[in-house]
C-alpha positions in Angstrom: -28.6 -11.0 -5.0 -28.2 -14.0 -3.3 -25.1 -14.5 -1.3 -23.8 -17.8 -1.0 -20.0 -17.7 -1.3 -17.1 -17.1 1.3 -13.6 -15.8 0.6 -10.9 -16.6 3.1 -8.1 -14.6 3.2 -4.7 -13.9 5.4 -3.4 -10.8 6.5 -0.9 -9.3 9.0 -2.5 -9.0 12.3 -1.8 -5.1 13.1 -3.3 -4.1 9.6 -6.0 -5.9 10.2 -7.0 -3.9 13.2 -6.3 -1.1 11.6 -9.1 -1.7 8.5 -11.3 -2.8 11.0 -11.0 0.5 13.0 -11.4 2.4 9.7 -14.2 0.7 8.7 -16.1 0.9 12.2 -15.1 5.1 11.5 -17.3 4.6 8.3 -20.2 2.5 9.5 -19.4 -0.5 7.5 -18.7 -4.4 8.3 -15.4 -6.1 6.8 -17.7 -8.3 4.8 -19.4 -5.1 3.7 -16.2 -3.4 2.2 -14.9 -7.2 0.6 -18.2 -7.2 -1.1 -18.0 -3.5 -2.4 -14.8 -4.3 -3.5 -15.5 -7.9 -5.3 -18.7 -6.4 -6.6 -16.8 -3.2 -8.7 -14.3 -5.6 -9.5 -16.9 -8.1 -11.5 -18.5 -4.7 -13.0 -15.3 -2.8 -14.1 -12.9 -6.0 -15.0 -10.1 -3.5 -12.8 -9.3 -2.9 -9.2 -10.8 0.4 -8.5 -7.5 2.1 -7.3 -4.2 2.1 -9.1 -1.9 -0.6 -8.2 2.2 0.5 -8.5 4.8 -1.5 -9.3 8.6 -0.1 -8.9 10.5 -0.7 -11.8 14.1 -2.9 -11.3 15.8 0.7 -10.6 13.5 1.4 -7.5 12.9 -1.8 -6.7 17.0 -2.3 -5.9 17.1 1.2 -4.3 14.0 0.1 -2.1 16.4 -3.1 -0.7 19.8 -1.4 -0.4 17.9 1.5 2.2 15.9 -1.6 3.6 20.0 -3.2 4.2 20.6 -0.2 5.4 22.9 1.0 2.9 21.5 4.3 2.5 23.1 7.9 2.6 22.3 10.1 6.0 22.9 13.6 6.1 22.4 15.9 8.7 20.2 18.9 7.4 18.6 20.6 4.3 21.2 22.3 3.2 24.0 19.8 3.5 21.4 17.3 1.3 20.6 20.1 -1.7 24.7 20.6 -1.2 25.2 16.8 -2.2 22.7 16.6 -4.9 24.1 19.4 -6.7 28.0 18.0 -6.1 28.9 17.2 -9.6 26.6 20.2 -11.3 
């Protein structure tokens, strides 16, 4: 098959590097692993892992820990102690 196209594409430097390490582990190019990817993508119609959304719920709980608003405790046992406070 003739190849004759080029995709561009940004991405954060440091996972960059750390594809590019992965893919040196495995013997393969970055234009290698784009065009295995691009390739199952035309055949299937579907990315060929599952992408995951977080609903609203999780998506809100994701940002108040990420504000730092989340709850710290110091061991195990006082965490089961706090989950089970209103059983």
């Amino acid at each position: 098959m003739k190849t004759d196209s080029i995709i561009r594409t940004r991405i954060n430097a440091e996972t960059k590097e750390k594809a590019m390490h992965a893919l040196k582990e495995m013997g393969i190019t970055a234009s290698d692993a784009i065009r295995l990817l691009m390739t199952r993508i035309a055949e299937e119609k579907k990315l060929p892992f599952e992408v995951k959304v977080p609903n609203a719920a999780t998506q809100q709980a994701m940002n108040e820990l990420n504000a730092g608003k989340g709850k710290k405790v110091s061991s195990l046992s006082k965490l089961m102690a706090d989950l089970h406070e209103n059983d």
